[in-house]
C-alpha positions as CSV (number, residue, x, y, z in Angstrom):
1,X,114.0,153.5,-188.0
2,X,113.6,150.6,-185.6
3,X,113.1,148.2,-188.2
4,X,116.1,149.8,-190.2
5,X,118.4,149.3,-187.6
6,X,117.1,145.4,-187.2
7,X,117.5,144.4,-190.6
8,X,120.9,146.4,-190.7
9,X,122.0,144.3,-188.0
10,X,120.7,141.1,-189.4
11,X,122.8,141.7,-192.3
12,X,126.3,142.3,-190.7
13,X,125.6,139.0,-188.8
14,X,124.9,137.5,-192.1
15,X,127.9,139.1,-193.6
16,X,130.8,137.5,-190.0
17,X,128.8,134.2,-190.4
18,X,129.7,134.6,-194.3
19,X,133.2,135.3,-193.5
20,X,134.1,132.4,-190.8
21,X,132.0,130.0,-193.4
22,X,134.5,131.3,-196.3
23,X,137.7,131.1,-194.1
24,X,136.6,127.4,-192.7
25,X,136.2,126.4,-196.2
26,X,139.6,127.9,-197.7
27,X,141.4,126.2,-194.3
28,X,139.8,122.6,-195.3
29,X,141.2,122.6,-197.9
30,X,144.4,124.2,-197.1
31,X,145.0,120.6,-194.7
32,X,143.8,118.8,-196.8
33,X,144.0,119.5,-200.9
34,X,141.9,117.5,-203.6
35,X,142.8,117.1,-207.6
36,X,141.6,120.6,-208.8
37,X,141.7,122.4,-212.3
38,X,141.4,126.1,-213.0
39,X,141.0,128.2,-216.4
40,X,144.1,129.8,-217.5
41,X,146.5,127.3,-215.9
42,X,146.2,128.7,-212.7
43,X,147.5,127.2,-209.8
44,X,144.8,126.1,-207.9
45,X,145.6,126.3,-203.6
46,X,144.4,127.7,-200.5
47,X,145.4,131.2,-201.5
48,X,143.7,130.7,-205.1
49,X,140.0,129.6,-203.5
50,X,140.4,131.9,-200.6
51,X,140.8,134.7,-203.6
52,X,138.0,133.3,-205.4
53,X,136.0,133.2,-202.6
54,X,136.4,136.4,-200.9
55,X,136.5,138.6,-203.5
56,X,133.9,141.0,-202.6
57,X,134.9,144.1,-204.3
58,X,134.2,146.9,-207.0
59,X,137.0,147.7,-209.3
60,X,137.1,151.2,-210.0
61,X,135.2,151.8,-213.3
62,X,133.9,148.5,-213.2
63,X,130.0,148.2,-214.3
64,X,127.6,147.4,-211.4
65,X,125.8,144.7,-213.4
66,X,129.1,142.8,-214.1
67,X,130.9,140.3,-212.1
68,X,134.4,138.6,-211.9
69,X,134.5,135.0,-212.7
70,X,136.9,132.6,-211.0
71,X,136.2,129.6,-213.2
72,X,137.7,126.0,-212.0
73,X,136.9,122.9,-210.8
74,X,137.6,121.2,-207.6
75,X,136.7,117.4,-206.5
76,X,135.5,117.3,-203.1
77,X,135.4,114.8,-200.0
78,X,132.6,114.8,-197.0
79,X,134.2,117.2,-195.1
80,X,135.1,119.6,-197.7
81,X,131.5,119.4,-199.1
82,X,129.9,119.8,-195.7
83,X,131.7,123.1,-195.7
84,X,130.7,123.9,-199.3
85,X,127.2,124.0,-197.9
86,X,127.8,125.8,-194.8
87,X,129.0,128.6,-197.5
88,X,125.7,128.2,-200.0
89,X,123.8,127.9,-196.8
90,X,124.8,131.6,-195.6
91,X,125.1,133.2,-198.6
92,X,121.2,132.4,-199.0
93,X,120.4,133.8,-195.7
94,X,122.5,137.1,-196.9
95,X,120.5,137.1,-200.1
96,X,117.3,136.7,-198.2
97,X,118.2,139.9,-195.9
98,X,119.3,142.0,-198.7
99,X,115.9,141.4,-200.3
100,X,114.2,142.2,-197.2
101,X,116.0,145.8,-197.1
102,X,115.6,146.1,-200.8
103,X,112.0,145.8,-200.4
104,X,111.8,147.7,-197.0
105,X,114.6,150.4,-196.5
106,X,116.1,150.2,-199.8
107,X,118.0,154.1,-198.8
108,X,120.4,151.5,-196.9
109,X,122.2,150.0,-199.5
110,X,124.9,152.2,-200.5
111,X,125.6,152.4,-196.5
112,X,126.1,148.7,-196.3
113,X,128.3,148.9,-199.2
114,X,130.5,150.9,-197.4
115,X,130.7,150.0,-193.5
116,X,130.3,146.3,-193.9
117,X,134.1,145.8,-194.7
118,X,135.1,147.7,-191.9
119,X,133.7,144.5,-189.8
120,X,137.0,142.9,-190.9
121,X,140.0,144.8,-190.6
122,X,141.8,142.3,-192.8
123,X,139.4,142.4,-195.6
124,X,139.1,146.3,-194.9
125,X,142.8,146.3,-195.5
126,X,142.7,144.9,-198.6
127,X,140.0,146.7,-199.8
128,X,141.7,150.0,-199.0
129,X,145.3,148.3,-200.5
130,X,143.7,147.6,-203.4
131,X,142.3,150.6,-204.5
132,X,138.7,148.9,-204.0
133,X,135.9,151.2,-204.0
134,X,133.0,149.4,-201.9
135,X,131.4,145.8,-201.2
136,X,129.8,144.1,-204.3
137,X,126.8,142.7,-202.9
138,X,126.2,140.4,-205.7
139,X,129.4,138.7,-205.3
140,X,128.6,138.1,-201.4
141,X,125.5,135.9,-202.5
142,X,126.2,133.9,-205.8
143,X,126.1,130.2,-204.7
144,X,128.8,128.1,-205.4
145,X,128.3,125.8,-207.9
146,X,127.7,122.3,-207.0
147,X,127.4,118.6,-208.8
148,X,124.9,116.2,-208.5
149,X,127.2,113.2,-208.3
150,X,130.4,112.0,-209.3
151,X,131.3,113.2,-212.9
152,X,133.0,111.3,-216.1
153,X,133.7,114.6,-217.8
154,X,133.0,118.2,-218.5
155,X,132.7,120.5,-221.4
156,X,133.2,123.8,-221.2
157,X,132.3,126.8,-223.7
158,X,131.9,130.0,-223.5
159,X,128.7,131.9,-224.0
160,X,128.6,135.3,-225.7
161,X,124.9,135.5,-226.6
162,X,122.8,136.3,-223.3
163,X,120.7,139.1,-223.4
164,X,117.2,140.0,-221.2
165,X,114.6,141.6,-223.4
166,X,112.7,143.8,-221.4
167,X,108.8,144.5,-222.5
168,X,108.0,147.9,-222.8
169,X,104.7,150.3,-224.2
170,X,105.4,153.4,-225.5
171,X,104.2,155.6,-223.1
172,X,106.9,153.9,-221.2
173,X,109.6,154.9,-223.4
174,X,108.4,158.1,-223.9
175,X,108.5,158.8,-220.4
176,X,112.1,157.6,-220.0
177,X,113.0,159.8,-222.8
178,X,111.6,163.1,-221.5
179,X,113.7,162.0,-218.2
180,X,116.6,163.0,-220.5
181,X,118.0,166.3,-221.7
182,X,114.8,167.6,-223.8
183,X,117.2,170.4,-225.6
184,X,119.4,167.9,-227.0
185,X,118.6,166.8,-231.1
186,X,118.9,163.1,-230.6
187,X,116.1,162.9,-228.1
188,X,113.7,165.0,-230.3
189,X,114.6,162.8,-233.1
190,X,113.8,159.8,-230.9
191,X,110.2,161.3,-229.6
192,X,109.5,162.7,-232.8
193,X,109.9,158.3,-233.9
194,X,108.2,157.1,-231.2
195,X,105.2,159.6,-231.8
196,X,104.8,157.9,-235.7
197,X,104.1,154.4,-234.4
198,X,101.0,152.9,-232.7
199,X,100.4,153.4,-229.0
200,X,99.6,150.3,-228.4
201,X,102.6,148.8,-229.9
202,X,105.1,146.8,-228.2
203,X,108.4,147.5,-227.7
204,X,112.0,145.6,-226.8
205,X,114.5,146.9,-224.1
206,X,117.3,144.8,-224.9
207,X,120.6,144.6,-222.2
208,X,123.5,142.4,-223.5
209,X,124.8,140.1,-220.7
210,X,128.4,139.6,-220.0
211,X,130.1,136.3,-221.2
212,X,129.7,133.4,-218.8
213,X,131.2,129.9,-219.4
214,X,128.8,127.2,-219.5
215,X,129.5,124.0,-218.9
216,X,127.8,120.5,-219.6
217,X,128.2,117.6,-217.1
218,X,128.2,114.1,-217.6
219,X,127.2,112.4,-214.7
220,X,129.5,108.5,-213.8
221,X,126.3,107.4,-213.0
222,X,122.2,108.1,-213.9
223,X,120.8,110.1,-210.9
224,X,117.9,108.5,-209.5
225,X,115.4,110.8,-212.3
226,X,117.7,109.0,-215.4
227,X,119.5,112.0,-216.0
228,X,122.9,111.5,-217.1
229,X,124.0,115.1,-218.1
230,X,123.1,118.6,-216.8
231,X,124.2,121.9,-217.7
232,X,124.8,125.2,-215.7
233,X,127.1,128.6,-216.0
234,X,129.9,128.5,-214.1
235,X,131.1,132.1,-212.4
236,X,132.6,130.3,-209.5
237,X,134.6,126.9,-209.0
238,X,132.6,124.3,-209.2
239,X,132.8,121.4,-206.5
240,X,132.2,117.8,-207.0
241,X,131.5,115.6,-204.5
242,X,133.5,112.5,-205.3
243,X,134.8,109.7,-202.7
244,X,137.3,108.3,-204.4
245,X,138.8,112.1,-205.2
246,X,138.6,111.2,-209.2
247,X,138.7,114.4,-211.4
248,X,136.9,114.9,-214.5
249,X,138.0,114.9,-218.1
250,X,137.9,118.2,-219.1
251,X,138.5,119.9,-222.3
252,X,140.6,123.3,-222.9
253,X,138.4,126.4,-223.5
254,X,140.2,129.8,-224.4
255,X,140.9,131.7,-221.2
256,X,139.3,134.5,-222.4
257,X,135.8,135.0,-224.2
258,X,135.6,135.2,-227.8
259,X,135.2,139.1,-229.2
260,X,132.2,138.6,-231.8
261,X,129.5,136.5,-231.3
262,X,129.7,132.6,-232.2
263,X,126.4,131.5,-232.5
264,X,124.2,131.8,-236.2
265,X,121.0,134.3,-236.0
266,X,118.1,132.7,-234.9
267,X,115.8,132.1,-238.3
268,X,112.6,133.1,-235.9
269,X,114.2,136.6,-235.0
270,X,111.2,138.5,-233.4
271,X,113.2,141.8,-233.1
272,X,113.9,144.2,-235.3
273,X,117.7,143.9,-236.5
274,X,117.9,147.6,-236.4
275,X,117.6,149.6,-232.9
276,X,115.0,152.2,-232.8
277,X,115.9,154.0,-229.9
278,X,119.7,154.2,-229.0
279,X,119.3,156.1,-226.1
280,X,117.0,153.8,-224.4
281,X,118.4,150.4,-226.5
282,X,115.0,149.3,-227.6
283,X,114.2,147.8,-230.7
284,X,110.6,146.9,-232.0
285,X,108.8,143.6,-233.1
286,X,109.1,142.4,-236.4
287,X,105.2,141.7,-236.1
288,X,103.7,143.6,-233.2
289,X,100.4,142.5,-233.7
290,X,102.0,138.7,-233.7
291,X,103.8,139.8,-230.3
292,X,100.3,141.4,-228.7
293,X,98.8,137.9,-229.7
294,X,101.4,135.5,-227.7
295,X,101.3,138.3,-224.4
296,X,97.7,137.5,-224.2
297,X,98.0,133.9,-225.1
298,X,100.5,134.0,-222.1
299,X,98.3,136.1,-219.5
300,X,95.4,133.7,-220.4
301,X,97.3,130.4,-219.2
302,X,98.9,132.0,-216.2
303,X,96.7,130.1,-213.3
């Protein structure tokens, strides 16, 4: 319990620090504002980064894996990047805390989802005016995105095609499937499938990722490593460091992402096209042996 209360405490220090570092940010650049773009021909002030910034929250119904995107640009000074930094810097001690209570008190999490807004009464406020159910702890410690250097331009696209592919055995998915209502004829069907195919075969959990917008920079200048582009999601505004206060060209993405996918098939498909267990969204190999083969090749050259 001791230990419990520590880490608790650690992590509603983390949590103020995270809030003044937010707030010192939005007022910098409240004095003083830079050339800045935002998706959607949004107005981009004090009120829209502080927004951006500080939004914390579930929406009701929304999906815990998902997160809202606040997707702009903003060209940045010394002092304004100093306190970019000061942000990144506490959100990674917040992130490094959570993992801590993840890994040793995990029971605390919904708790801290609900008390730490009542630290602020202002943010509580809004919470509660909003119709916000509780703290969204991944949206406390995403980074803001940064630049290496000065930037010529930026392209922006949206991508629709993420997915993680989870590796499962069978007597994994059978286990997650006898977890489920037994009596129902779905399930049965499903055991009944996963009992006609080798044990040792492997199998695909597949989760579909939500639509991020990626965007390509072109750097003025090489970095010192010759680099002249590099390429990274955007979720949150990204900030530039820029003396003379130059913004990018940019193109003019959709505001919203696209509703089918955009990219072709990949010709070396591994997967199955068809899923083989709905309930559990997993899908076998095209060639299991083939996929057996380049898991061991893989274990072999791990060091």
């Amino acid at each position: 319990m001791e230990l419990q209360y520590r880490l608790l405490a650690e992590l509603e220090s983390d949590f103020d620090h995270l809030i003044d570092a937010v707030e010192h940010l939005a007022t910098a650049y409240a004095d003083a504002p830079t050339p800045a773009w935002a998706l959607g021909d949004s107005i981009v002030d004090a009120g829209w980064l502080r927004r951006a910034l500080t939004d914390f929250w579930y929406q009701d119904g929304q999906d815990g894996r998902e997160t809202r995107n606040y997707i702009g640009v903003i060209v940045a000074g010394p002092s304004i990047m100093e306190a970019v930094e000061a942000v990144n810097g506490v959100k990674a001690r917040f992130a490094a805390t959570l993992k801590r209570i993840r890994h040793s008190a995990p029971k605390l999490i919904p708790e801290i989802k609900a008390v730490l807004p009542f630290r602020h009464p202002v943010l509580h406020d809004h919470l509660r005016g909003q119709g916000l159910a509780r703290l969204h702890l991944k949206q406390c410690w995403r980074q803001l995105p940064v630049a290496d250097a000065p930037l010529s331009r930026i392209r922006l696209a949206w991508y629709t095609s993420g997915r993680s592919i989870k590796r499962l055995s069978v007597a994994d998915a059978e286990a997650r499937l006898k977890q489920m209502d037994l009596s129902a004829p779905h399930i049965q069907i499903q055991l009944r499938k996963l009992a006609d195919i080798p044990g040792d075969e492997p199998l695909a959990q597949i989760q579909q990722q939500a639509p991020v917008m990626r965007a390509n920079l072109f750097f003025r200048e090489a970095l010192e490593d010759g680099r002249m582009r590099r390429a990274m999601n955007l979720p949150l505004p990204l900030f530039i460091p820029d003396p003379a206060l130059k913004l990018p060209h940019l193109n003019d993405p959709p505001a919203s992402p696209p509703k089918t996918r955009t990219r072709a098939r990949r010709s070396d498909q591994r997967l199955e096209d068809d899923v083989f267990l709905k309930s559990l969204r997993i899908y076998r190999y095209r060639n299991p042996a083939l996929q057996i083969a380049l898991e061991r090749q893989k274990q072999q050259e791990k060091p």
